[in-house]
One Martini backbone bead per residue (centre of mass of N, CA, C, O) as a GRO file, in nm:
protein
  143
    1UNK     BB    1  13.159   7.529   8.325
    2UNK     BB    2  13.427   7.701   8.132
    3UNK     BB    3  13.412   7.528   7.856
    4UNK     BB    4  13.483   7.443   7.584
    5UNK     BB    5  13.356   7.111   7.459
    6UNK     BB    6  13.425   6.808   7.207
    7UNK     BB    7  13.295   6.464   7.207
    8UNK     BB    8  13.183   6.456   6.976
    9UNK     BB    9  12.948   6.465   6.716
   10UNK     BB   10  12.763   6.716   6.518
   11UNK     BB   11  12.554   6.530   6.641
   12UNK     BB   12  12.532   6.325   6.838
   13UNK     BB   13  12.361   6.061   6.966
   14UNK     BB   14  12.141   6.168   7.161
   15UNK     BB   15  12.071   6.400   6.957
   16UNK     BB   16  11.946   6.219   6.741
   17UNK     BB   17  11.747   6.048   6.898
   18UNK     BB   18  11.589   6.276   6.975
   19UNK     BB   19  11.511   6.417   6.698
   20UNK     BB   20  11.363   6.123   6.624
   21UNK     BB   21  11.149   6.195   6.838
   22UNK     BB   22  11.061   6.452   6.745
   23UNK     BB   23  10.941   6.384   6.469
   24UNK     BB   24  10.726   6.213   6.578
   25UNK     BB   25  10.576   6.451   6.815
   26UNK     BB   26  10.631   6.698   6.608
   27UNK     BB   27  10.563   6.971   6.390
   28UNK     BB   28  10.758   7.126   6.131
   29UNK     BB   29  10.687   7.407   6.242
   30UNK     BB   30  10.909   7.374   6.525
   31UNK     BB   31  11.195   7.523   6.512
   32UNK     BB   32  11.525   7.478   6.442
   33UNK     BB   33  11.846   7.559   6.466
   34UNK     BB   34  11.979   7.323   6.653
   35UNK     BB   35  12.038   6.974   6.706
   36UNK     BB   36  12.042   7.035   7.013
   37UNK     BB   37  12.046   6.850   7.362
   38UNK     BB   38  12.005   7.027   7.663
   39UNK     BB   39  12.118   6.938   7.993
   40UNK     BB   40  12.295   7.223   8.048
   41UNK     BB   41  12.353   7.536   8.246
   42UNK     BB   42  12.576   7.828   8.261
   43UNK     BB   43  12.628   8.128   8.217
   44UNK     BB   44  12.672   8.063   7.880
   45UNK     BB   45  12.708   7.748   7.901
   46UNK     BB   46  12.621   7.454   7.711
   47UNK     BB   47  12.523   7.152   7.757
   48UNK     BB   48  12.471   6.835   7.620
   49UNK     BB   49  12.380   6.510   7.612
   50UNK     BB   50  12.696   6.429   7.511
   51UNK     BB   51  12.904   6.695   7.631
   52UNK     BB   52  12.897   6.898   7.534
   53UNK     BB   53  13.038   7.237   7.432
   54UNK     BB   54  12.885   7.572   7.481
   55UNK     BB   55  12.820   7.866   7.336
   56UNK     BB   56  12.526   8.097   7.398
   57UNK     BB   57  12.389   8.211   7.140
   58UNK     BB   58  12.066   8.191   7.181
   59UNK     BB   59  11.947   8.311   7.426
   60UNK     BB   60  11.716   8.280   7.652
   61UNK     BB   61  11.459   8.471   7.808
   62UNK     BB   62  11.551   8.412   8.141
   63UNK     BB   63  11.936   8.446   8.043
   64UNK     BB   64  12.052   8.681   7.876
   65UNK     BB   65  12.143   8.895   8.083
   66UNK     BB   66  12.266   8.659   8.328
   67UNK     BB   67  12.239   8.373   8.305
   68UNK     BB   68  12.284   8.068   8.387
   69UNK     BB   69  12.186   8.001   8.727
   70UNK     BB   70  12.228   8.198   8.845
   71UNK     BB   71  12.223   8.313   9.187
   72UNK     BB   72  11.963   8.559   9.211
   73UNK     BB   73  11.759   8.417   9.088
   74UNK     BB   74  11.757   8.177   9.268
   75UNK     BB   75  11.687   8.287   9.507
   76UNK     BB   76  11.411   8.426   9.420
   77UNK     BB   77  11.268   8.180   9.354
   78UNK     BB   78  11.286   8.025   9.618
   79UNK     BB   79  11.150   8.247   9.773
   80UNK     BB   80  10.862   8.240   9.579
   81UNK     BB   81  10.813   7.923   9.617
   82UNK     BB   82  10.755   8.005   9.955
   83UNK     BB   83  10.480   8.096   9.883
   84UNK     BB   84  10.450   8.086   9.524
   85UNK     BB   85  10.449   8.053   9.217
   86UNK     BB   86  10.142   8.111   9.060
   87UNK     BB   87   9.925   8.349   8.947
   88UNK     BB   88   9.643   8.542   8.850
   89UNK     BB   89   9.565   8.877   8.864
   90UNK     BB   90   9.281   8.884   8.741
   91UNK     BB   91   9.189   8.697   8.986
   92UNK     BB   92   9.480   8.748   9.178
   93UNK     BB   93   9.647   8.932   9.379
   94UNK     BB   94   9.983   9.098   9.421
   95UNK     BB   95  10.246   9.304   9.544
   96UNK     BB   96  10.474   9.244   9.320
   97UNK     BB   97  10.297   9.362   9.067
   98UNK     BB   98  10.276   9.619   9.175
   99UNK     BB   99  10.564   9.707   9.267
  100UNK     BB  100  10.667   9.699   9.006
  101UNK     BB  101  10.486   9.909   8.795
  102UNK     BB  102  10.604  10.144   8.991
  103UNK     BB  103  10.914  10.114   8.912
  104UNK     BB  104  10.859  10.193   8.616
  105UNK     BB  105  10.731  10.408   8.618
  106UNK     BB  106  10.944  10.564   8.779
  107UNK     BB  107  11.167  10.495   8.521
  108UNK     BB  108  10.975  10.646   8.338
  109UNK     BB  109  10.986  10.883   8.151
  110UNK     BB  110  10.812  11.176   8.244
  111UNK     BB  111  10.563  11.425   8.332
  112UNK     BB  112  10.350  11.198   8.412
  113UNK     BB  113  10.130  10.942   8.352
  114UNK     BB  114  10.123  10.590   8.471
  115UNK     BB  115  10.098  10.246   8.331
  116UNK     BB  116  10.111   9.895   8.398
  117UNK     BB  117  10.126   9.563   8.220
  118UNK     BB  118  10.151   9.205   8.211
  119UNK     BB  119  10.301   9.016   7.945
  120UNK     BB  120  10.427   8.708   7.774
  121UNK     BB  121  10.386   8.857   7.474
  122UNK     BB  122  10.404   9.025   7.216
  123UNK     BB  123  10.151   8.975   7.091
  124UNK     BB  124  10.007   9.058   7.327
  125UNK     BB  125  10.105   9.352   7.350
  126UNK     BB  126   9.977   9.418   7.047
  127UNK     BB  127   9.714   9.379   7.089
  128UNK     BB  128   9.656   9.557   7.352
  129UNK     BB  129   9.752   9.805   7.159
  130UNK     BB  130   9.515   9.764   6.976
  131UNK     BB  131   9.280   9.815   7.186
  132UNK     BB  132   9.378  10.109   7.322
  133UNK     BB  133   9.386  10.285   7.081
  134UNK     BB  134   9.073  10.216   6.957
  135UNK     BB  135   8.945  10.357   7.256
  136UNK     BB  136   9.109  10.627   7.213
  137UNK     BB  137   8.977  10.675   6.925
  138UNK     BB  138   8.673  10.524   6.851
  139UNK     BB  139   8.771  10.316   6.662
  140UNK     BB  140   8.738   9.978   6.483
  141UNK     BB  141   9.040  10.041   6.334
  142UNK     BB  142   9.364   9.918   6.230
  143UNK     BB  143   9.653   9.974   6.005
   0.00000   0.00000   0.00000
């Protein structure tokens, strides 16, 4: 899967069908930047249900640094999947959690203590990040 091709006009015939299945099970608030919908992915390049290739330009959280279906990625998911899928660390912890958490500490610039710990999404971070401040200032609030 190394190269651009467009088979259909875009969006093809299968991203208009699926399209028009979103806009009936989906809320408009939930946004497309484009009509289509992937098949598979490779590398850089995205293959729609209609057989188009693009380069993808517009990298997914699991795949901008790596590209899609890594190899190295994959064989330690597979590794992964053969212990255990995903716990929740506040409830079950586990060694590479911890091991993670070390490797960054060790890795951030400063002559201090570091700690760190891992959450889903920017808001998450955000939102702890106001709760560190309000804890270490005393404050109720924060501007």
């Amino acid at each position: 899967m190394s190269n651009i091709r467009l088979k259909t006009e875009i969006p093809g015939p299968n991203s208009r069908a699926l399209m028009a299945r979103r806009l009936d099970a989906l809320p408009r608030g939930v946004y497309a930047s484009t009509p289509l919908f992937v098949r598979h992915a490779e590398g850089a390049i995205l293959e729609d249900v209609d057989g188009n290739r693009f380069i993808d330009l517009g990298g997914g959280i699991g795949c901008t640094n790596v590209g899609h279906r890594n190899s190295r990625v994959l064989g330690a998911l597979r590794s992964q999947l053969d212990s255990f899928l995903h716990l929740c660390f506040q409830v079950t912890g586990y060694e590479s959690y911890v091991s993670l958490a070390e490797k960054l500490n060790q890795l951030t610039p400063g002559s201090f203590a570091k700690k760190t710990f891992f959450v889903n999404s920017g808001a998450e971070a955000v939102e702890n990040a106001v709760k560190i401040a309000r804890a270490y200032t005393g404050r109720s609030a924060v501007l």
